[in-house]
C-alpha positions as CSV (number, residue, x, y, z in Angstrom):
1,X,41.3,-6.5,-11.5
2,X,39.8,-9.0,-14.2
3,X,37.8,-10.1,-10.8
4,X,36.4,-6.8,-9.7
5,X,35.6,-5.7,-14.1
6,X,33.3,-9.0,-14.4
7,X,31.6,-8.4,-11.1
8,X,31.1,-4.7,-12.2
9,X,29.6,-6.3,-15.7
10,X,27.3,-8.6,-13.6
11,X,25.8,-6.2,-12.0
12,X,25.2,-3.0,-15.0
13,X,23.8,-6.6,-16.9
14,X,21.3,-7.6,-14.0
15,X,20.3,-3.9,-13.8
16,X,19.7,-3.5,-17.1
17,X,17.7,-7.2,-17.1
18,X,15.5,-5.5,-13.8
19,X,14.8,-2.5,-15.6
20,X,13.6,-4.3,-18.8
21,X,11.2,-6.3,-16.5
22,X,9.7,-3.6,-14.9
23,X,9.1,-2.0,-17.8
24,X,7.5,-4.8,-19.1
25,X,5.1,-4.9,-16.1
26,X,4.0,-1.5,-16.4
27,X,3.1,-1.7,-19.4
28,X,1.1,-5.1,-18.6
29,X,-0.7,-2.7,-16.3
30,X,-2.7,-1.4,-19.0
31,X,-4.8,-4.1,-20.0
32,X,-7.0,-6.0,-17.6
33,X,-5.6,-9.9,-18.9
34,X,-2.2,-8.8,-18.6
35,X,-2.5,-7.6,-15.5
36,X,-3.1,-11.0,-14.3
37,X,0.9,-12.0,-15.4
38,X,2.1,-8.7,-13.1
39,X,-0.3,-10.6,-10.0
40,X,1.4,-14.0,-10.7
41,X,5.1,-12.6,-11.4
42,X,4.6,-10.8,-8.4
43,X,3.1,-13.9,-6.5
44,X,6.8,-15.4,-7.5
45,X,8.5,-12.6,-6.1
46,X,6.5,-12.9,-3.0
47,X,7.9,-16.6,-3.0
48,X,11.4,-15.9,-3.4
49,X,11.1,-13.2,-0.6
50,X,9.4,-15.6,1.9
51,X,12.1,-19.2,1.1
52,X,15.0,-16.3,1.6
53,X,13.8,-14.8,5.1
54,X,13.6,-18.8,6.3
55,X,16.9,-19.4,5.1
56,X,18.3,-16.6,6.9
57,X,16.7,-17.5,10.0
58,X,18.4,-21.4,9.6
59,X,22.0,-22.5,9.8
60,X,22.2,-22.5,6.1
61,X,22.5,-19.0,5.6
62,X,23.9,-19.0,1.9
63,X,20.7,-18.4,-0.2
64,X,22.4,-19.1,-3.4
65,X,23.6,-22.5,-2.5
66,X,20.3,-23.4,-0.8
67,X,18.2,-22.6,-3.9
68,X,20.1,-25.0,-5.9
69,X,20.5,-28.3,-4.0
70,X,16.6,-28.5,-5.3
71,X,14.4,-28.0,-8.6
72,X,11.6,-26.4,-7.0
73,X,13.9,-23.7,-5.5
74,X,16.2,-23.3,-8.3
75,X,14.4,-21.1,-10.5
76,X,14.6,-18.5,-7.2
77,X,18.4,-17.2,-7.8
78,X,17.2,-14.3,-9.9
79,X,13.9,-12.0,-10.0
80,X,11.0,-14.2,-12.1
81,X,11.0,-13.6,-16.0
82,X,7.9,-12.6,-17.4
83,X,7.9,-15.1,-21.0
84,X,10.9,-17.7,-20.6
85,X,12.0,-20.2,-18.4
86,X,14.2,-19.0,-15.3
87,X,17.9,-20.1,-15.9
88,X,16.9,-20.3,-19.6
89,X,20.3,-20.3,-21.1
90,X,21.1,-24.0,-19.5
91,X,18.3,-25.5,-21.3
92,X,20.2,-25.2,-24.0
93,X,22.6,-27.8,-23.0
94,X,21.6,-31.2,-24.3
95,X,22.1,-33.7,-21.9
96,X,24.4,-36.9,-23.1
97,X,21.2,-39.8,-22.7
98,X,18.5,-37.6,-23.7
99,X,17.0,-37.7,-27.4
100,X,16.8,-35.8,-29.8
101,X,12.4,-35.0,-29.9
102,X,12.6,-34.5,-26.0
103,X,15.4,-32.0,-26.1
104,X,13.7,-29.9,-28.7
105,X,10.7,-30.2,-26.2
106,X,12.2,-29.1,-23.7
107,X,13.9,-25.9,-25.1
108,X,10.1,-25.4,-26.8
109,X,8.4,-25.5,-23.4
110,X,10.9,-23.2,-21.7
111,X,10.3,-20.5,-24.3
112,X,6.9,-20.4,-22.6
113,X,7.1,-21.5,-19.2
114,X,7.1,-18.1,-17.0
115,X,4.3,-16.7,-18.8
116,X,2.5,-20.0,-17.9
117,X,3.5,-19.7,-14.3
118,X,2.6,-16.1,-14.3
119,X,-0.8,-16.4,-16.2
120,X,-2.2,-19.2,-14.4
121,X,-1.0,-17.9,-11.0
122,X,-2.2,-14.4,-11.5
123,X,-5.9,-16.3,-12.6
124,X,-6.1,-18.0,-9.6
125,X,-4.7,-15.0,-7.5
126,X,-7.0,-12.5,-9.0
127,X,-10.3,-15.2,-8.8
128,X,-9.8,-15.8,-5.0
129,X,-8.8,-11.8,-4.2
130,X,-12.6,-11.2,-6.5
131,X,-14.5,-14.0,-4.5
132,X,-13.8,-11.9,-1.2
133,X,-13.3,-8.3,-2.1
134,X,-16.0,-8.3,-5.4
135,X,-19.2,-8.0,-3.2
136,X,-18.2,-5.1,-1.1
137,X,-17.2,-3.4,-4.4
138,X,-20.9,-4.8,-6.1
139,X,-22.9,-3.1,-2.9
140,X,-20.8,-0.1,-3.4
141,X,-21.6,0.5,-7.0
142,X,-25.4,-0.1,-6.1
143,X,-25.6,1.9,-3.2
144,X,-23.8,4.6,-4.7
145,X,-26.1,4.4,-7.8
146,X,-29.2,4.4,-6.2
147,X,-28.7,6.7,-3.9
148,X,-28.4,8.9,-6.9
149,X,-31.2,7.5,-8.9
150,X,-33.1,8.3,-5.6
151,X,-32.4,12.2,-5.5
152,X,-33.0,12.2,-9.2
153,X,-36.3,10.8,-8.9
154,X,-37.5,11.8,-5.8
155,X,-38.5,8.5,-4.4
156,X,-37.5,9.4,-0.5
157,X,-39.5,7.0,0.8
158,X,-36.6,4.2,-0.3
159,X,-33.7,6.5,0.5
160,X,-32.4,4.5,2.9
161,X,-31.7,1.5,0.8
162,X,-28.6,3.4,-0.7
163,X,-26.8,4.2,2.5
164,X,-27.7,1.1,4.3
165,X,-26.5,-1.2,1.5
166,X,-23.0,0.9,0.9
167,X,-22.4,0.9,4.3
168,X,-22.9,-2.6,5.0
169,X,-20.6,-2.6,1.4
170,X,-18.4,-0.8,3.4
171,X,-17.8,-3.2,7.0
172,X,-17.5,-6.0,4.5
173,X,-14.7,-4.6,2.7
174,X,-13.1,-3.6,6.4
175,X,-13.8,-7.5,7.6
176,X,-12.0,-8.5,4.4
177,X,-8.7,-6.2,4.5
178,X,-8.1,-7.9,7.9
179,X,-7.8,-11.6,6.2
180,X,-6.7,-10.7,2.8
181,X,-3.2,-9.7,3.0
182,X,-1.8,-12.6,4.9
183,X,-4.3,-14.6,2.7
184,X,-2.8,-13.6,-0.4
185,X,0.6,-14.0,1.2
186,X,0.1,-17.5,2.0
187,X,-1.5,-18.3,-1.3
188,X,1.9,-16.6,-3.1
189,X,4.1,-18.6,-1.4
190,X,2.5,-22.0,-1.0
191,X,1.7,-21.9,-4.7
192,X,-1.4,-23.0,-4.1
193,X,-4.6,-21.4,-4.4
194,X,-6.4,-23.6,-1.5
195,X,-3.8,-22.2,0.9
196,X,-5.8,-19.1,0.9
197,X,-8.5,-20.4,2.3
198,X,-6.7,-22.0,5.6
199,X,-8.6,-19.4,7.7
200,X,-7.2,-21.0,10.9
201,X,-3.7,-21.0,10.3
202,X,-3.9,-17.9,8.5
203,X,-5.7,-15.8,11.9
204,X,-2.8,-17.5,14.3
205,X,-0.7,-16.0,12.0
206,X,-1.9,-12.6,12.0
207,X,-2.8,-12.3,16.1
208,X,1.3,-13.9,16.6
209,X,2.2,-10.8,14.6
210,X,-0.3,-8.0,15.5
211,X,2.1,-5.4,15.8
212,X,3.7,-5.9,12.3
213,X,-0.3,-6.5,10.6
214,X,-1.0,-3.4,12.2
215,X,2.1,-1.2,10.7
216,X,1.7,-2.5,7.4
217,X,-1.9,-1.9,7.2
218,X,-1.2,1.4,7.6
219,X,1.4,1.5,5.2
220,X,-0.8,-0.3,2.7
221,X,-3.3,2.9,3.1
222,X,-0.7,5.9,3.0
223,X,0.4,4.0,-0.5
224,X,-3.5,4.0,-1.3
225,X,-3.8,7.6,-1.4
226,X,-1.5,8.6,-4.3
227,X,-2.8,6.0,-6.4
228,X,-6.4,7.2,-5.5
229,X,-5.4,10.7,-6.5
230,X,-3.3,9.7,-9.9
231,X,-6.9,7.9,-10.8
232,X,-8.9,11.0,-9.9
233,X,-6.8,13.7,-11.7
234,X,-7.5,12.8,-15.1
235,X,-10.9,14.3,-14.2
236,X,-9.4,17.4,-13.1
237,X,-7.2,18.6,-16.5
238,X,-9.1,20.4,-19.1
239,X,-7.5,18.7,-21.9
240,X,-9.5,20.3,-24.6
241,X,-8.0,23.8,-23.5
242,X,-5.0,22.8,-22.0
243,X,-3.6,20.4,-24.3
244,X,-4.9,21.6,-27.8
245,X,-6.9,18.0,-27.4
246,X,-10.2,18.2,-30.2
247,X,-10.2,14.3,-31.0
248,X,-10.5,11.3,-29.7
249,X,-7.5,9.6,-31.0
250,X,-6.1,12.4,-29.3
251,X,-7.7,11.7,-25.8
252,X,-6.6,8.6,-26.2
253,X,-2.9,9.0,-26.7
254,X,-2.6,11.7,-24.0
255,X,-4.2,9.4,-21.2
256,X,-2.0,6.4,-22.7
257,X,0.8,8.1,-22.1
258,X,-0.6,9.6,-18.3
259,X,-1.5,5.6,-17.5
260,X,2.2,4.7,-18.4
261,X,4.0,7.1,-16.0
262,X,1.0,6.6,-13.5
263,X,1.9,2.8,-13.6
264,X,5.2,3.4,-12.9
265,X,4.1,4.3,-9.1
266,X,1.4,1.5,-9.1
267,X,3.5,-1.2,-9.7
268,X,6.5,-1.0,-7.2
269,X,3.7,-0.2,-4.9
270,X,1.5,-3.4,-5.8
271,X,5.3,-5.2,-5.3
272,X,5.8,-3.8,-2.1
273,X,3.3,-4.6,-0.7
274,X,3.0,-7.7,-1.4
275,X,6.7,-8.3,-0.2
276,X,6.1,-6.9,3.0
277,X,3.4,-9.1,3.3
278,X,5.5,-12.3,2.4
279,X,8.0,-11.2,5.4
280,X,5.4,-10.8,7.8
281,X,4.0,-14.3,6.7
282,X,7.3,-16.0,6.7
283,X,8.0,-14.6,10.0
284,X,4.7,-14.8,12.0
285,X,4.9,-19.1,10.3
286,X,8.2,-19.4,11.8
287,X,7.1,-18.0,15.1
288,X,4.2,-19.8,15.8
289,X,5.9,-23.2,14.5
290,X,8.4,-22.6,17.5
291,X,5.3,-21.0,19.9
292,X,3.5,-24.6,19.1
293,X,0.4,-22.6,17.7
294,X,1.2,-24.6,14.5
295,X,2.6,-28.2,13.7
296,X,4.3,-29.2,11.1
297,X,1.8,-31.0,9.8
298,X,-0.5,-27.9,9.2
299,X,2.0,-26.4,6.8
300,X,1.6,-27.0,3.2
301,X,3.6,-29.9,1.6
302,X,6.2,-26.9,0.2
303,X,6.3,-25.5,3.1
304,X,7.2,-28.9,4.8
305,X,9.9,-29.6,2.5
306,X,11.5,-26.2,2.3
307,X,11.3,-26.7,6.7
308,X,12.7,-30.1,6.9
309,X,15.5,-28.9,4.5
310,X,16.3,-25.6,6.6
311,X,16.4,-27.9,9.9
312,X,13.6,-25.1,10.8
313,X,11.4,-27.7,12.7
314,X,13.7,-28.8,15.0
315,X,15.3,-26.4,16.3
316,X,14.1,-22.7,17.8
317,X,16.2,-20.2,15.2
318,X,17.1,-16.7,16.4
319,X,14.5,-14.2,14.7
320,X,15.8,-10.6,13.0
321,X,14.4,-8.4,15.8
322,X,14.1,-4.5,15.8
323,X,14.1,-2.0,18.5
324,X,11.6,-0.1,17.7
325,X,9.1,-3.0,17.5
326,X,10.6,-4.1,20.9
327,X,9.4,-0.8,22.5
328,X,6.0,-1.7,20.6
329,X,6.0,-5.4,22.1
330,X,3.3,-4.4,24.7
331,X,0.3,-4.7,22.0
332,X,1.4,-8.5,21.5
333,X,-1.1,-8.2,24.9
334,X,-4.6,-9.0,25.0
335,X,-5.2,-4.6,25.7
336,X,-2.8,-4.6,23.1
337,X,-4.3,-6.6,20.3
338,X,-7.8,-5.5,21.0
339,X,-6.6,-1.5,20.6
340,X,-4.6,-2.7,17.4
341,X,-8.1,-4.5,16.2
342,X,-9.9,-0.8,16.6
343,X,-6.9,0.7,15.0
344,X,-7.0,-1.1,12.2
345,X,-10.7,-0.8,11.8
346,X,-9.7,3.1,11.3
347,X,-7.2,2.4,9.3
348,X,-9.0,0.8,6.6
349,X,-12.5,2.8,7.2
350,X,-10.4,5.3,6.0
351,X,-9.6,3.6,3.4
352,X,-13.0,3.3,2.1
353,X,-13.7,7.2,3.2
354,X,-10.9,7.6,0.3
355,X,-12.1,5.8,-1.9
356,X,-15.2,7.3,-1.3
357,X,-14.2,11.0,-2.0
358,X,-12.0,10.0,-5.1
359,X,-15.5,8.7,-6.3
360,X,-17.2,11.3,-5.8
361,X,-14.7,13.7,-7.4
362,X,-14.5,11.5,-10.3
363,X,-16.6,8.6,-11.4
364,X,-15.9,5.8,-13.4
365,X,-18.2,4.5,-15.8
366,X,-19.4,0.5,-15.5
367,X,-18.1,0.6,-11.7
368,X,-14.6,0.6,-12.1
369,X,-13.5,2.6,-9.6
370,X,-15.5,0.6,-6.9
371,X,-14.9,-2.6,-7.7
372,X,-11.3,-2.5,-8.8
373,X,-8.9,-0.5,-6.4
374,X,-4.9,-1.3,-8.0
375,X,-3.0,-2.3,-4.8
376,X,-5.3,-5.0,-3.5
377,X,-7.1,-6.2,-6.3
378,X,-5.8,-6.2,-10.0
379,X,-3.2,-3.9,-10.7
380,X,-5.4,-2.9,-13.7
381,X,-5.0,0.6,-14.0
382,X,-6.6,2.3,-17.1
383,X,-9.4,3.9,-17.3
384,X,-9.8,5.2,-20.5
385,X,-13.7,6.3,-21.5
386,X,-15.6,4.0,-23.1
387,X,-16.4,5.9,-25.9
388,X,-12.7,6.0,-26.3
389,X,-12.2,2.2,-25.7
390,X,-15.2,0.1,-24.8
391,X,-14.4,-1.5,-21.5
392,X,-16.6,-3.9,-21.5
393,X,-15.6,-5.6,-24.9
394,X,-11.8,-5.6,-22.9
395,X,-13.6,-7.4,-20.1
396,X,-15.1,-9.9,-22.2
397,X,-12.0,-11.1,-24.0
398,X,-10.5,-11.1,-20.8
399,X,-13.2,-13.4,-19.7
400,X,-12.6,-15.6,-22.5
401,X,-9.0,-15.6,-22.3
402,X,-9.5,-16.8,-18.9
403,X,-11.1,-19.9,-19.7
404,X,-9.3,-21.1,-22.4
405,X,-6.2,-20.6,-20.3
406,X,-7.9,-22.6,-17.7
407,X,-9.2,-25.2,-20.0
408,X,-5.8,-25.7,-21.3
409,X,-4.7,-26.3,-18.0
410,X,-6.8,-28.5,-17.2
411,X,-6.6,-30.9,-20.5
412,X,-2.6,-30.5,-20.0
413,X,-3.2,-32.4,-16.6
414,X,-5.7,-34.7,-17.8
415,X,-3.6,-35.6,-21.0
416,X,-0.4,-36.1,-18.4
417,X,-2.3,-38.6,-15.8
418,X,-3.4,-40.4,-18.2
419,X,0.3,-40.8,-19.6
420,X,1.4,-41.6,-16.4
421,X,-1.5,-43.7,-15.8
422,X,-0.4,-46.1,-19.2
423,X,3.4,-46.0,-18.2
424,X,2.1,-47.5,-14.8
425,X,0.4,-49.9,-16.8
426,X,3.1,-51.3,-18.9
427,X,5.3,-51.6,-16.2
């Protein structure tokens, strides 16, 4: 009985612990810096998911005790915290040998060390996501603009540079949402923002598991649409009639409060996904290590590690299979994967054709709703008027923000080689 009360207490405590985070990440939602913690937190998650799908697949099938025989893993036992250090309360334990100064340290470095973790991998996240998905956005905004500006002025004789540019916009952005998933994957759980641009490893990856790419793409639409709609309806309400709304403090408190419960759709979706994807990365690595379309040596030094501790490199480990996909196992073919390719292109063309109509039914000011879609860039989702709250002075500080967190980083690393570079010397 004692037993079966503590494990009851465990688990209304790490409920209450879960709901507190996510909580916390809808709300980080709002704003366009903090929005770049819920990518990296959700990076971490992305992680845990991938190290715990290889474990199952390898003779050491007790996640818990895995995760601890190392220091990089250890952290994975529990969901990511958003501000302290995972396991925080052990920090707290002063070791017998240690002084005094680096003890204190210590516990004053783990006070901050998840929201480092989630603020510098959310930047990088978020910078390499832009560099592919931003100019597709950028020749939707202009295309969409001038083709305007065109029937307002009456300059048909350039009325084709509108269409022409969106819809090149448009094939860009399809080219992109076959890479980017996996990409992003990858990045999460190497760590590493250069894994995301291991093209070649990345593309065995997704042809080894076509049939899985192709489901969740689809998936990753049909989760589109609502958010599309939720950004859209704002639009649609009559606030100044309907809700007694004559102010703009007003305005601004009723579409707070319609962001908040909005986000609380966005964000398990922009987690979701991005699990899904981690699975489906983990998986299609694992199978094409044991097909031979990739060597050991390809992975990333993480990946090595967590491989050579799993015993995943030497052996050929059963994989969860699934009925259903089974049935589906003919489009692992060459007919198959070229009908999955033009599937796909659907899929995400109507995608765009979406995103297309909610513009039309609703645009945002300074581009936002082109350049900026929640589940696949940031999961920024507020878009308050500008006369209301001036999005580009948000931006800006953003910008800012950006670089001194990047500049800190980078003195941090400077200022620690060149500790262990005098150590080295004295020795």
């Amino acid at each position: 009985m004692p037993g079966n009360a503590s494990d009851h207490g465990n688990r209304i405590w790490r409920t209450v612990v879960f709901l507190i985070k996510f909580l916390i990440g809808v709300v980080f939602c709002h704003a366009i810096f903090t929005s770049f913690m819920v990518i990296g937190w959700t990076y971490r998650i992305a992680q845990r998911t991938a190290i715990k799908y290889w474990c199952k697949c390898s003779a050491r099938s007790d996640f818990a005790r895995f995760i601890q025989d190392d220091e990089s893993t250890a952290g994975h036992r529990h969901w990511p915290n958003w501000f302290v250090a995972q396991n925080f309360r052990s920090l707290f334990r002063r070791p017998v040998n240690g002084g005094l100064g680096r003890y204190l340290w210590t516990i004053f470095k783990g006070f901050s060390s998840s929201l480092r973790n989630n603020l510098v991998l959310g930047i990088q996240g978020a910078a390499n996501t832009l560099a592919l998905t931003l100019p597709s956005g950028m020749m939707w905004w202009f295309g969409w603009d001038y083709g305007w500006n065109i029937s307002f002025y009456k300059s048909y004789e350039q009325s084709f540079i509108g269409p022409v540019v969106f819809l090149i916009g448009t094939l860009f952005f399809i080219a992109v949402m076959f890479y980017l998933p996996m990409a992003q994957a990858r990045q999460a759980v190497c760590a590493n923002w250069k894994s995301f641009w291991d093209a070649r490893l990345i593309i065995r990856l997704i042809r080894s598991q076509w049939i899985r790419v192709f489901l969740f793409s689809g998936l990753f639409v049909l989760l589109c649409v609502p958010v599309l709609i939720l950004k859209t309806a704002p639009s649609l309400f009559h606030l100044s009639e309907s809700q007694n709304i004559t102010t703009s403090e007003q305005a601004a408190d009723y579409l707070g409060k319609y962001y908040f419960l909005a986000s609380l759709y966005v964000l398990p979706c922009y987690v979701l996904i991005r699990v899904l994807a981690a699975k489906i990365y983990a998986r299609g690595l694992l199978t094409s290590l044991k097909d031979n379309l990739v060597s050991i040596e390809e992975l990333n030094p993480f990946e090595q590690i967590l491989f050579k501790r799993l015993e995943l490199h030497l052996v050929s480990p059963p994989l969860p299979g699934n009925r259903f996909l089974k049935i589906l196992g003919w489009m692992g073919s060459r007919m198959g994967q070229v009908l999955s390719v033009v599937f796909m292109f659907l899929v995400w063309a109507a995608l765009s054709g979406a995103i297309l109509v909610s513009e039309f039914l609703n645009y945002h000011e300074a581009g936002r709703g082109w350049w900026n879609q929640q589940l696949v860039q940031l999961p920024w989702f507020n878009y308050m008027p500008s006369h209301i709250r001036p999005t580009g002075e948000e931006i800006s500080v953003a910008i800012v923000l950006v670089v001194l967190v990047i500049a800190g980083r980078y003195a941090g690393n400077c200022m620690r080689a060149m500790a262990k570079d005098r150590s080295i010397a004295h020795i």
